[in-house]
TORKOL-4160 file (C-alpha; in steps of 0.2 Angstrom, whole numbers, padded with zeros to 4 digits, m for minus):
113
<pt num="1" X="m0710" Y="0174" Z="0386"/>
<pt num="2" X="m0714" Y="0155" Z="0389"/>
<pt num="3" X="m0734" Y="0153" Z="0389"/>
<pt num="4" X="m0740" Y="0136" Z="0401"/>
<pt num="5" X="m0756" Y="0142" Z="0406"/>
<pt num="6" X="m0769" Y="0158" Z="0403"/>
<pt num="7" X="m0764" Y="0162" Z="0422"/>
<pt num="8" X="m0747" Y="0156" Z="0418"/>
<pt num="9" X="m0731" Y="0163" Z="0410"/>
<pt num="10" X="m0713" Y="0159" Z="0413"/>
<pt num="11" X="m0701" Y="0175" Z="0407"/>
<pt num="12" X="m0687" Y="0169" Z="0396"/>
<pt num="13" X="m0672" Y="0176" Z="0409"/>
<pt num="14" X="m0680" Y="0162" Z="0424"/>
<pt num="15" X="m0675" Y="0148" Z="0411"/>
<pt num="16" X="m0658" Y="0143" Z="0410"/>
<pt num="17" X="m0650" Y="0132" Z="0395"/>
<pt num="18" X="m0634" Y="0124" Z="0394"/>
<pt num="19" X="m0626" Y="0113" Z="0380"/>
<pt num="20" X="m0619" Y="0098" Z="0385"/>
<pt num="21" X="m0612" Y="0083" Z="0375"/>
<pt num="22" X="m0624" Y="0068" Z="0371"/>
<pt num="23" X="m0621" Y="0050" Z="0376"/>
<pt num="24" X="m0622" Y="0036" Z="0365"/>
<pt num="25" X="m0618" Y="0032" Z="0347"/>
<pt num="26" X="m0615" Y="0044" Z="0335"/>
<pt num="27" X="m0598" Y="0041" Z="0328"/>
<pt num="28" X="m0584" Y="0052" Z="0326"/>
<pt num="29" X="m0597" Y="0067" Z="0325"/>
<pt num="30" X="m0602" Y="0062" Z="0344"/>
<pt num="31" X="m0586" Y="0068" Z="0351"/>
<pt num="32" X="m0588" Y="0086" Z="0343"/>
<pt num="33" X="m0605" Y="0093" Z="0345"/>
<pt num="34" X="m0614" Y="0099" Z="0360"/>
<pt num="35" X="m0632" Y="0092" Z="0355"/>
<pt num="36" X="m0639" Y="0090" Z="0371"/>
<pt num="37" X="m0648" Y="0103" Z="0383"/>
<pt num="38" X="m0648" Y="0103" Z="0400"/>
<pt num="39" X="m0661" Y="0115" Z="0404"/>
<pt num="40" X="m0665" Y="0122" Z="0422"/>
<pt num="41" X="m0678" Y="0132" Z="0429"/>
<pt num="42" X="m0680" Y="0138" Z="0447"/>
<pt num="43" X="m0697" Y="0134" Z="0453"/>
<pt num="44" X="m0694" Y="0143" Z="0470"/>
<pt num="45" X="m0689" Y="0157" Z="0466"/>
<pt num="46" X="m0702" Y="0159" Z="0451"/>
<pt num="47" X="m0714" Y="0174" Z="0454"/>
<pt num="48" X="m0728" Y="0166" Z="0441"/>
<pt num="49" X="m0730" Y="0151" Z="0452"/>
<pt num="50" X="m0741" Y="0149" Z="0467"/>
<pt num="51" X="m0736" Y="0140" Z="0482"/>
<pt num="52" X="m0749" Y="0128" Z="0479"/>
<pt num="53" X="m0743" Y="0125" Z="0461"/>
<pt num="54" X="m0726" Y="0124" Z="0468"/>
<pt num="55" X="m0728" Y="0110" Z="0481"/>
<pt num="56" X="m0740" Y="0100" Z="0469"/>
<pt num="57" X="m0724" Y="0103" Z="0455"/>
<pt num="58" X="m0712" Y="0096" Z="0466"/>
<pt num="59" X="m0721" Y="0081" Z="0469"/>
<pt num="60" X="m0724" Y="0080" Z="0450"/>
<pt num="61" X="m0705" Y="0084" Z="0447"/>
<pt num="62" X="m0700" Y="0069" Z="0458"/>
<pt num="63" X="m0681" Y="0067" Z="0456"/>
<pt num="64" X="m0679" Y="0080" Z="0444"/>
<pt num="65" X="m0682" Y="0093" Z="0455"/>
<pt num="66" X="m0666" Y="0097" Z="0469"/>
<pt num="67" X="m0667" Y="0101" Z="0486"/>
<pt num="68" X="m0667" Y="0123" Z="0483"/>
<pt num="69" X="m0680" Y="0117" Z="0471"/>
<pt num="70" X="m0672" Y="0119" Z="0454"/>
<pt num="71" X="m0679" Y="0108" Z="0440"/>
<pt num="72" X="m0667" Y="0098" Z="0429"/>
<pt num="73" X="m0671" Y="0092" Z="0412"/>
<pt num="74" X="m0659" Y="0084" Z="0400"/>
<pt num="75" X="m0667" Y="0083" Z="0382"/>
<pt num="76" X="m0655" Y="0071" Z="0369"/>
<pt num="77" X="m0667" Y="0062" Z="0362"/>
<pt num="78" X="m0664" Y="0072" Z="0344"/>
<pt num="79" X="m0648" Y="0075" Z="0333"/>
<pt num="80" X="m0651" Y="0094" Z="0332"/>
<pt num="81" X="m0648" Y="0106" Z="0346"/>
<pt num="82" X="m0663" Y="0116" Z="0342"/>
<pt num="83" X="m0675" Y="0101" Z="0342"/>
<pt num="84" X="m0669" Y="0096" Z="0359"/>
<pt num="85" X="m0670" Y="0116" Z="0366"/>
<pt num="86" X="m0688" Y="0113" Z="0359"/>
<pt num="87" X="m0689" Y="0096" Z="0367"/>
<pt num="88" X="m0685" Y="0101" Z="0384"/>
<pt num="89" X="m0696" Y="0117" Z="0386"/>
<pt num="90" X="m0711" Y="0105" Z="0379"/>
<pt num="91" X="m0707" Y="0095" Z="0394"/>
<pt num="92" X="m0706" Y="0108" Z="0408"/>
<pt num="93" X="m0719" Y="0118" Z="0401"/>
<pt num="94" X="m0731" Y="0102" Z="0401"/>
<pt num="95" X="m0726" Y="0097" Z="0420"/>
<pt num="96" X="m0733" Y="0116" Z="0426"/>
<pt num="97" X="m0746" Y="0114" Z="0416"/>
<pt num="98" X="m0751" Y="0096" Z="0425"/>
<pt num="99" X="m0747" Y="0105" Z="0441"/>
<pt num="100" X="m0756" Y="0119" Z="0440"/>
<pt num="101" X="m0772" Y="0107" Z="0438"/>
<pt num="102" X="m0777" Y="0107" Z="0456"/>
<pt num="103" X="m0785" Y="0089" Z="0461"/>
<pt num="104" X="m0804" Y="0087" Z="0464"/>
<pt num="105" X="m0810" Y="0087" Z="0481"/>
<pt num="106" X="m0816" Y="0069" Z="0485"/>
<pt num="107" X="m0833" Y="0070" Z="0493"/>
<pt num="108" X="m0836" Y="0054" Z="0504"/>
<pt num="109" X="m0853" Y="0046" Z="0500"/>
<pt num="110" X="m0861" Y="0034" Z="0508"/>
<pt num="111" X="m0860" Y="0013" Z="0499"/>
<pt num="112" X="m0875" Y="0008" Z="0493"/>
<pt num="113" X="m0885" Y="m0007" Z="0500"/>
């Protein structure tokens, strides 16, 4: 169980890792290791989000998010695999977490003299 929110908690089985190989320079070891995570997690279909949580995520999301609304995060920032599993659940768990905030209402006031 994946905690964002008091209100909000992702289940293990809606978030979907896989192990890719990271780009750059690395050396001989590069060419071996799957370091990389490409984690995906399907907003849409996610019972522990609200619609309005959803459409303010997908804005959020931007490009990261596809059209049947499934979010993409590639995390290679690290060597390890286990820091960049990490690395990516920090990231998607922080954008719910700024989507869930709704946006203050705006009341329109008058300018002074």
């Amino acid at each position: 169980m994946i905690t964002v929110t008091p209100t909000i908690a992702l289940n293990d089985s809606e978030v979907e890792e896989s192990f890719i190989r990271a780009p750059g320079p690395g050396g001989q070891h590069v060419n071996k290791t799957e370091s990389a995570v490409q984690l995906r997690f399907n907003a849409r279909k996610s019972e522990n989000l609200t619609n309005a949580v959803f459409l303010r995520l997908k804005v959020l999301a931007g490009r990261r998010m596809t059209q049947f609304g499934v979010i993409v995060i590639t995390a290679n920032r690290f060597r390890s695999q286990e820091r960049n599993r990490a690395d990516a659940v920090e990231r998607l768990v922080e954008l719910i977490r700024r989507a869930a905030v709704p946006p203050k209402n705006r009341r329109p006031t008058k300018p002074t003299r």
